[in-house]
C-alpha positions in Angstrom: 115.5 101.3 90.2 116.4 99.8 93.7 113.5 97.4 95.0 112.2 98.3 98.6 110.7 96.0 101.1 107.7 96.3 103.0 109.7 97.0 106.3 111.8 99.9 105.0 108.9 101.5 103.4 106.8 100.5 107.1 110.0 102.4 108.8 110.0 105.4 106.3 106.1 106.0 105.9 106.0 109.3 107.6 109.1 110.6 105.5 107.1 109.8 102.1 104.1 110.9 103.8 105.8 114.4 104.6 107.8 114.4 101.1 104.2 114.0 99.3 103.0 116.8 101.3 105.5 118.9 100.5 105.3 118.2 96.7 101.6 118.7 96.7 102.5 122.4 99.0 105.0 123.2 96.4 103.0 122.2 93.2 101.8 125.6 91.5 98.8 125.4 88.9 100.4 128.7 87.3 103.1 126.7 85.7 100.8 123.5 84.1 98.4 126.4 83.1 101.7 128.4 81.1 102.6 124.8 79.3 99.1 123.8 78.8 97.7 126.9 77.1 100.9 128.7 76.2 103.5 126.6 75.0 101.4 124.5 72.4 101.1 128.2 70.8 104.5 129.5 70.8 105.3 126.2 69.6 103.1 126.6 66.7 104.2 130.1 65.6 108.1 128.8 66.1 107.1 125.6 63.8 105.1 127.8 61.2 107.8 130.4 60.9 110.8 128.6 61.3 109.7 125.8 58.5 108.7 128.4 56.3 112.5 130.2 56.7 114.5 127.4 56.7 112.6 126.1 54.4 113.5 128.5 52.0 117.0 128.5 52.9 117.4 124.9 51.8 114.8 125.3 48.5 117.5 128.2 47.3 120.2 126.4 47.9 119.7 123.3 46.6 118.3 124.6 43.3 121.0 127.1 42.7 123.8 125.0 44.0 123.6 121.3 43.5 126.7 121.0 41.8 128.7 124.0 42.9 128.3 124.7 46.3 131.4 126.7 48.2 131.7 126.2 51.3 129.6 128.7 53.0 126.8 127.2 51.0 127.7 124.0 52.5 127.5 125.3 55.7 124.3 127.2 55.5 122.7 124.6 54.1 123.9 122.4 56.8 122.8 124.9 59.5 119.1 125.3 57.5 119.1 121.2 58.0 119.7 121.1 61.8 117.1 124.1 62.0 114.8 121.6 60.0 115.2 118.7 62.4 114.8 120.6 65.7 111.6 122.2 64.2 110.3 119.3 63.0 109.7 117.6 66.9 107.9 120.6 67.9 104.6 119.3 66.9 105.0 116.4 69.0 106.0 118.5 72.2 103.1 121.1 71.5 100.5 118.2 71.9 102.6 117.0 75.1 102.6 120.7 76.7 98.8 120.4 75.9 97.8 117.0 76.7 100.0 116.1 79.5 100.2 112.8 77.4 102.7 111.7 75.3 100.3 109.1 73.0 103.0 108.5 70.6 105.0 105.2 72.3 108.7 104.6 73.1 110.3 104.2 69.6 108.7 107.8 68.6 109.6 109.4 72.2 113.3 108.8 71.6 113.2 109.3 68.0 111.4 113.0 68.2 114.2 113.4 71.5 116.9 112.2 69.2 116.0 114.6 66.3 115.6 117.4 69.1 119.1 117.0 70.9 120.9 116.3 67.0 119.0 119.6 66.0 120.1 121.3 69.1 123.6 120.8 68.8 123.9 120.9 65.5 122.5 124.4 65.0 124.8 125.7 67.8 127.7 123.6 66.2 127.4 124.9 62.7 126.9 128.8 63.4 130.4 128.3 65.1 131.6 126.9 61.9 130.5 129.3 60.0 131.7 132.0 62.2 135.1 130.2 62.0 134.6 129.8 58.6 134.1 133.9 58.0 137.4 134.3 60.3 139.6 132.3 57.8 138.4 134.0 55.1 138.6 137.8 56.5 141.3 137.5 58.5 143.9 134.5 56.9 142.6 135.4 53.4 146.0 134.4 52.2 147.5 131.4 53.8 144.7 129.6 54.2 141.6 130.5 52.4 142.8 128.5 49.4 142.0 125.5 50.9 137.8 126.1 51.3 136.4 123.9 49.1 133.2 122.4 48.8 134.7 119.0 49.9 136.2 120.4 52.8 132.8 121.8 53.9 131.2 118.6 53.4 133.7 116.9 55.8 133.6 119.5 58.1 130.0 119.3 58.1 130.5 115.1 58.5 132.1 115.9 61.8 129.6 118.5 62.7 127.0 116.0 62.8 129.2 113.5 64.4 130.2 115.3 67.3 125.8 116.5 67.7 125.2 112.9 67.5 127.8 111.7 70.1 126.7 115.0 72.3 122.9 113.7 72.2 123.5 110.0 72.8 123.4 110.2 77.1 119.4 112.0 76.1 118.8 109.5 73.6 119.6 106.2 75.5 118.1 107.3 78.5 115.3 108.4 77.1 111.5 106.4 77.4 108.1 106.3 77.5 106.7 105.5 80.8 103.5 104.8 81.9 102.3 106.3 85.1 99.0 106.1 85.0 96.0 103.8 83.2 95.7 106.4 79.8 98.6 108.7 80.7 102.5 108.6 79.8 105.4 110.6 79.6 108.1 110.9 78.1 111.7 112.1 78.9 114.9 111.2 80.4 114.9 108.5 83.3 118.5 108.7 84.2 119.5 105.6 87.1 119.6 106.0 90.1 122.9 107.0 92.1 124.6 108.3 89.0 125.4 111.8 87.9 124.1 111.5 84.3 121.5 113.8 84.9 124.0 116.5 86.2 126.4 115.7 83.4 123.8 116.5 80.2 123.1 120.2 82.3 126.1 121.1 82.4 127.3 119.2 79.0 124.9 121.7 77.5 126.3 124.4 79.7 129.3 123.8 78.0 128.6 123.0 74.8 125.5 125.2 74.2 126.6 128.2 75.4 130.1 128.9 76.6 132.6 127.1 74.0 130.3 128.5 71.0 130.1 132.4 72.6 134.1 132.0 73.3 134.4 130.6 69.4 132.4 133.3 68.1 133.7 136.2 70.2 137.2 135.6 69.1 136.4 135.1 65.5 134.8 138.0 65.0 137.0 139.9 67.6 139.4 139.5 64.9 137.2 140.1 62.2 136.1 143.1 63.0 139.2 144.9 63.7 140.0 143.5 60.2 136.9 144.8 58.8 137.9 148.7 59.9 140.8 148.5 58.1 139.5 148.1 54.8 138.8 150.3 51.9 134.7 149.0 51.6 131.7 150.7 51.2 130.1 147.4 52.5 132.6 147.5 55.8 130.2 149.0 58.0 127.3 146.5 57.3 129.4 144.0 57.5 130.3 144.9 61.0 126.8 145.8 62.1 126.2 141.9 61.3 129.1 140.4 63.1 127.7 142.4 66.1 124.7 141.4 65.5 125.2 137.8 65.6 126.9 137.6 68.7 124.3 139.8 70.3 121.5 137.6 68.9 123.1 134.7 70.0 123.7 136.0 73.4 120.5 137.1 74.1 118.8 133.9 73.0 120.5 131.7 74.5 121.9 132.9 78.0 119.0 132.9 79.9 117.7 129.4 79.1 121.6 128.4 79.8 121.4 130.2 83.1 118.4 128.6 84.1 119.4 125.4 83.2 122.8 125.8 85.6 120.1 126.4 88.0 118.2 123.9 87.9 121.1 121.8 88.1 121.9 122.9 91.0 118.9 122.0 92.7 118.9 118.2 91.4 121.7 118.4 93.7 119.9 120.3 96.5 122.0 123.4 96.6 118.1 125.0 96.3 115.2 124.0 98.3 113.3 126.8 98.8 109.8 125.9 97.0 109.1 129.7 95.7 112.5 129.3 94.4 111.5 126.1 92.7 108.2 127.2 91.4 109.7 130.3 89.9 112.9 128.5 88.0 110.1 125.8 87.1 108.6 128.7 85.4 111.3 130.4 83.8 112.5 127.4 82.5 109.5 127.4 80.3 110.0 131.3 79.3 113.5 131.0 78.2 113.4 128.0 76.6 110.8 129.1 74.4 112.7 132.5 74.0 115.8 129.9 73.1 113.8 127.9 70.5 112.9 131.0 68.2 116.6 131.7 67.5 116.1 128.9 64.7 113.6 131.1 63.3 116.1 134.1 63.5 119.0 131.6 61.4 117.6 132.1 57.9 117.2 136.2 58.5 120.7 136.5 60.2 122.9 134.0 57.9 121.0 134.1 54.4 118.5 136.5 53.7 121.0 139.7 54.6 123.4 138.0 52.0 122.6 140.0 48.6 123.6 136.7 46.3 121.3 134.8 48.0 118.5 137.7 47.7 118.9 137.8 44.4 118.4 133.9 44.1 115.2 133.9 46.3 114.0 136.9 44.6 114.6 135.0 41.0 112.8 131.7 42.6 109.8 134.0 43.3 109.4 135.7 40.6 109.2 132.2 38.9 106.3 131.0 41.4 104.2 134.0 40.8 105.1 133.5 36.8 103.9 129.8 36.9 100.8 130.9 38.9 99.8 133.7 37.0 100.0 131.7 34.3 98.1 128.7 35.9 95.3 131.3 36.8 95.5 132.5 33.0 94.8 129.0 31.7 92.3 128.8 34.1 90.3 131.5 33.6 90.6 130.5 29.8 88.7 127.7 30.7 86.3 129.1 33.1 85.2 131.6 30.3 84.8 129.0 27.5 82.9 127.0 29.7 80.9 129.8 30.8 80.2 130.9 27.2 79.5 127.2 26.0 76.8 127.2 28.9 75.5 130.5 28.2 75.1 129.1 24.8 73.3 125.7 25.7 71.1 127.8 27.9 70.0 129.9 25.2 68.7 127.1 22.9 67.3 125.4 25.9 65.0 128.5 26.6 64.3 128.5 22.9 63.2 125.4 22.8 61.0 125.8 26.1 59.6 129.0 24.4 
């Protein structure tokens, strides 16, 4: 930050003075009210069912494939893990939204960021593998399908997570806690001044969020489906109804909060400075980023639970939970009636006795 002295400040009183005014003209209590009450809940419900599915996914897979994962597994399991991580800094941001106070300090502020921006990438990251994955195998079934192997998809993965990790370092390093008032601080990017970093991590997810993986995933499965109608399958036509469906999902999720991001870009550059404008792409921001964060929830349903293997497996997993409990609430009940009748008993020769 640039230090200013008391004549330039003296000299350009009435521009802060107007600038304040405008900000406090332009400030719209519908918006705090939508992250204060609203958010913390959507939050929640995104946490509660996204832990509980991807949960799941990684619970199955582990158990079923420690030692003989394919590749697919490796990638699911993968793509279960970067759901995990995003999830997992919700909490913190649903008592933000609620408090307007981040009370957790600096260390935790970048470290729930950092686990944020690696879980954001990295989910977006591995559905593209996977999708480039389901090419190679569909289309190039021949020539290069030999070559999936479960080592492969662990250094495939490796790079994965590299290139997430070097995507969310300009977030991470710039990211603090500040303190701007006496019990109140925030916590979030503080780019410098007279750079274009802010601009660069928009767009970076722009580009990286949204356009390469929808180009990835349109021409996979543009050739996969074509692929698909050629064969002799009873299974074809599901098959295609969940390629469509993936890129649809994906779409739909994800556009908006993209589009809205562009434009806020553009108006840390002041191509936009119309303050309805502002309040209304403050307020969408919240809408769509919400709407973006529940596609982690929709990962499990769309990549595993559709997969009949992997029914199987979770089906097989619960039948042995309810098997264990049943048999936990046999053993005790067991217990509950012998000490029942053993107190029925002593209470009989202790009204004896009183008689």
């Amino acid at each position: 930050m640039g230090e200013t002295n008391d004549t330039t400040m003296a000299d350009y009183g009435d521009y802060y003075t107007e600038e304040k005014s405008f900000v406090e003209l332009c400030s719209n209590g519908n918006v705090s009210e939508f992250r204060r009450i609203f958010l913390p809940t959507l939050y929640s419900l995104v946490f509660i069912v996204g832990l509980l599915g991807n949960g799941l996914v990684t619970y199955v897979l582990v158990a079923y494939h420690r030692r003989n994962m394919t590749m697919t597994d490796t990638c699911l399991l993968h793509l279960a893990v970067s759901d995990l991580l995003f999830i997992v800094s919700l909490p913190f941001w649903s008592h933000n939204a609620a408090t307007a106070n981040w009370p957790f300090g600096d260390f935790m502020c970048r470290a729930v960021n950092g686990l944020y921006m690696l879980g954001f990438y990295g989910s977006i990251f591995f559905m593209v593998l996977m999708s480039v994955d389901r090419y190679v195998v569909i289309v190039h079934a021949v020539t290069i399908a030999r070559h999936r192997s479960a080592p492969m998809g662990t250094a495939l993965c490796g790079v994965i997570w590299a290139i997430s990790l070097c995507a969310s370092l300009p977030t991470i390093i710039f990211t603090r806690a500040k303190n701007d008032s006496a019990s109140t601080f925030t916590c979030k990017a503080e780019f410098p001044d007279g750079t274009k970093w802010k601009q660069v991590t928009y767009f970076q997810m722009n580009l990286l969020g949204l356009l390469l993986p929808l180009t990835v995933m349109v021409f996979c499965y543009s050739r996969i489906i074509p692929t698909l109608v050629g064969l002799k399958s009873a299974q074809k036509h599901k098959a295609i109804r969940l390629a469509l469906v993936i890129i649809a999902v994906f779409f739909v999720f994800w556009t908006p909060y993209n589009v809205a991001l562009f434009l806020h870009a553009l108006r840390t550059l002041d191509y936009f400075s119309d303050c309805d404008f502002k309040l209304r792409l403050d307020l969408s921001l919240q809408w769509t980023e919400t709407l973006a964060f529940t596609h982690c929830c929709l990962n499990p349903v769309i990549y595993a639970f559709v997969g009949q293997k992997f029914q199987r497996r979770a089906l097989n997993l619960l039948r042995k939970w309810l098997s264990f409990l049943s048999s936990c609430n046999s053993f005790t009940a067991e217990r509950f009636e012998r000490r029942s009748s053993t107190f029925s008993k002593s209470s009989e020769i202790t009204s004896t006795q009183l008689m």
